[in-house]
KOLSE-13055 format. One record per residue (C-alpha): residue number from 1; residue in three letters; x, y, z. Coordinates in pm, 1 decimal. Example, Ala and Ser with C-alpha at 12.3 -4.5 7.8 and 13.67 -1.06 7.14 Angstrom:
BEGIN
+-----+---------+----------+----------+----------+
! num ! residuo !       c1 !       c2 !       c3 !
+-----+---------+----------+----------+----------+
!   1 !     ALA !   1230.0 !   -450.0 !    780.0 !
!   2 !     SER !   1367.0 !   -106.0 !    714.0 !
+-----+---------+----------+----------+----------+
END
This chain:
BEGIN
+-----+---------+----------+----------+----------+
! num ! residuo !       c1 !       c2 !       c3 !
+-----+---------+----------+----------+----------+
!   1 !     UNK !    739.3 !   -347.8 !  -1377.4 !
!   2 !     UNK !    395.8 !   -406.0 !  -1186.6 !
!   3 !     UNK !    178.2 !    -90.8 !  -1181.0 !
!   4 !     UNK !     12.7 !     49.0 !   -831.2 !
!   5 !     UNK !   -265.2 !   -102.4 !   -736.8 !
!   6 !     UNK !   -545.0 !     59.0 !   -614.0 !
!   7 !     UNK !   -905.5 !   -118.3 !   -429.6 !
!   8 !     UNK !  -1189.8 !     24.5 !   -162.7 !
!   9 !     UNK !  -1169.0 !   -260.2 !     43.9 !
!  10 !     UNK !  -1463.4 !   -374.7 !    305.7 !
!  11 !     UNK !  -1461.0 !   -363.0 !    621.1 !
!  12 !     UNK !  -1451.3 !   -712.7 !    646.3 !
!  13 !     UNK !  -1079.9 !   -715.5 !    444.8 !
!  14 !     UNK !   -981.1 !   -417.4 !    681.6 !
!  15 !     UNK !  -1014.0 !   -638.7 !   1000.5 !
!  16 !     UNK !   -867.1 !   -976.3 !    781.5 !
!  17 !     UNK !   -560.2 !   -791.6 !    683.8 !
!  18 !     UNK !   -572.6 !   -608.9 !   1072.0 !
!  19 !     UNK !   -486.7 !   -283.0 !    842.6 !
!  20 !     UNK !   -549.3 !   -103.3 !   1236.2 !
!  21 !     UNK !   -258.0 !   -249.9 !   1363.8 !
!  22 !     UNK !    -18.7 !   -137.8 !   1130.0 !
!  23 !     UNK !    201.8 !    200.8 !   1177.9 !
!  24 !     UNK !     72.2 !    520.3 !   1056.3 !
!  25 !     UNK !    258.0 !    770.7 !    881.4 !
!  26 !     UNK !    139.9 !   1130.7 !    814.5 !
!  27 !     UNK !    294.6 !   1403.1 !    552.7 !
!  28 !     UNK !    221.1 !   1796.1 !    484.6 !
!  29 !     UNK !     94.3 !   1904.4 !    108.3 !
!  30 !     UNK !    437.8 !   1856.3 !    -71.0 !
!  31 !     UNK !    606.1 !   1666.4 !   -338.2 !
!  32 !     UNK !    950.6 !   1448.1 !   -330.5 !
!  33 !     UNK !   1101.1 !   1154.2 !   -488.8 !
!  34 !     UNK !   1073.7 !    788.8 !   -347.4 !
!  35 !     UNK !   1217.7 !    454.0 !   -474.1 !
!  36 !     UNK !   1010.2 !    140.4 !   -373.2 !
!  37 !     UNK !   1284.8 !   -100.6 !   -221.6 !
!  38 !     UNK !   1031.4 !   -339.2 !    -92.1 !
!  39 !     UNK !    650.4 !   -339.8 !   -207.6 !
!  40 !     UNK !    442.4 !   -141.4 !     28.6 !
!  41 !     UNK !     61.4 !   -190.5 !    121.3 !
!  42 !     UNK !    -74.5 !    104.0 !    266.1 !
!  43 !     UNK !   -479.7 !    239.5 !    378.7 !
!  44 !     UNK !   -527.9 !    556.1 !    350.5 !
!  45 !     UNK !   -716.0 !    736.5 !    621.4 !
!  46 !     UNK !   -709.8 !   1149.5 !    570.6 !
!  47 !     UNK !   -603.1 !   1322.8 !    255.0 !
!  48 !     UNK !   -521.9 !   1295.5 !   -102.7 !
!  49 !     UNK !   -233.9 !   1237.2 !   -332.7 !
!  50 !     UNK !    -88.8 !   1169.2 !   -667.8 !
!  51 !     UNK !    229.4 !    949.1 !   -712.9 !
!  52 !     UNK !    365.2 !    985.6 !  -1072.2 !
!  53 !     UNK !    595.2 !    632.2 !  -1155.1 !
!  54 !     UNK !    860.2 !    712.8 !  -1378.1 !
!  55 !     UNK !    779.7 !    447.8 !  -1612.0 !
!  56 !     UNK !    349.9 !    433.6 !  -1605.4 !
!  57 !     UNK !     39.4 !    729.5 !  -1547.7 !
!  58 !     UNK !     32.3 !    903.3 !  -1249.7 !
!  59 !     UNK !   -246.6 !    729.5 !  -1003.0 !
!  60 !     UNK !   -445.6 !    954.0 !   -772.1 !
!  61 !     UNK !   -600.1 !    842.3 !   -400.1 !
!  62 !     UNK !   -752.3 !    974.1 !   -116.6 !
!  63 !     UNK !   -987.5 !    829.1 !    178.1 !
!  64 !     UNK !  -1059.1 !    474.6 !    188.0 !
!  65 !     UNK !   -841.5 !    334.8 !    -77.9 !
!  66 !     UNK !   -612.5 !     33.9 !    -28.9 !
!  67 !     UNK !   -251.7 !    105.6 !   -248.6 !
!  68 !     UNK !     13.1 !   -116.9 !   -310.6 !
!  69 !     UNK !    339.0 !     -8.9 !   -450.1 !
!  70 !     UNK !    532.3 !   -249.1 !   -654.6 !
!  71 !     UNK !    884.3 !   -328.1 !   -521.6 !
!  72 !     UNK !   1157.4 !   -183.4 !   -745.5 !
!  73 !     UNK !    931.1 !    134.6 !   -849.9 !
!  74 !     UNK !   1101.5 !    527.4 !   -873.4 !
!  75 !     UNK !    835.1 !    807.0 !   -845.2 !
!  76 !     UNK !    714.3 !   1118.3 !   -749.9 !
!  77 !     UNK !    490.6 !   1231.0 !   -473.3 !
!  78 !     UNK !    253.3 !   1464.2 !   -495.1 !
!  79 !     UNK !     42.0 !   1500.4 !   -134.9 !
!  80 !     UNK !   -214.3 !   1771.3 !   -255.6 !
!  81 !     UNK !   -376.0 !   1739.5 !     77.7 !
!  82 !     UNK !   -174.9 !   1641.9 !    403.2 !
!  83 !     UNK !   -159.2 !   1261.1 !    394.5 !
!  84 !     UNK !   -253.9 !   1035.7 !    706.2 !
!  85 !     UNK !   -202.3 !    639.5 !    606.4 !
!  86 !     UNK !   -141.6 !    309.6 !    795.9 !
!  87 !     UNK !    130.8 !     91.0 !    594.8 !
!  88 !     UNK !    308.7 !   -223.4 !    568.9 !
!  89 !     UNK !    645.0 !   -308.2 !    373.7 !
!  90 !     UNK !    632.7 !   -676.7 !    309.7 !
+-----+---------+----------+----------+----------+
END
């Protein structure tokens, strides 16, 4: 299975991929179980988290970092600090 990927994109990339005009979603501190049925691109904007994959390390991110999730992936979310993201499921 592909492993999260994680970048600090520049602006530049921000306005190519128009990361603004995708949804946001927000989340309190707390930690629940998610399955990946389509891979997800997401920005994150406030906050910081750790998502454990059942089958690889746990990645941590926070502020300014780009994250794809591979499609197919089970894990664990851990939102140490509430979460504020824009995202895209491709």
């Amino acid at each position: 299975m592909s492993e999260i990927k994680i970048e600090r994109p520049s602006q530049e990339k921000i306005d190519e991929m128009r990361i603004t005009d995708w949804s946001i979603w927000e989340k309190e501190e707390s930690t629940f179980d998610w399955f990946y049925d389509s891979q997800e691109t997401c920005y994150i904007l406030e906050g910081n988290a750790t998502v454990e994959p059942h089958d690889s390390d746990p990645v941590e991110f926070g502020p300014g970092d780009l994250v794809t999730f591979p499609k197919g992936m089970k894990c664990v979310w851990k939102i140490t600090k509430a979460i504020r993201k824009h995202y895209m499921f491709e």
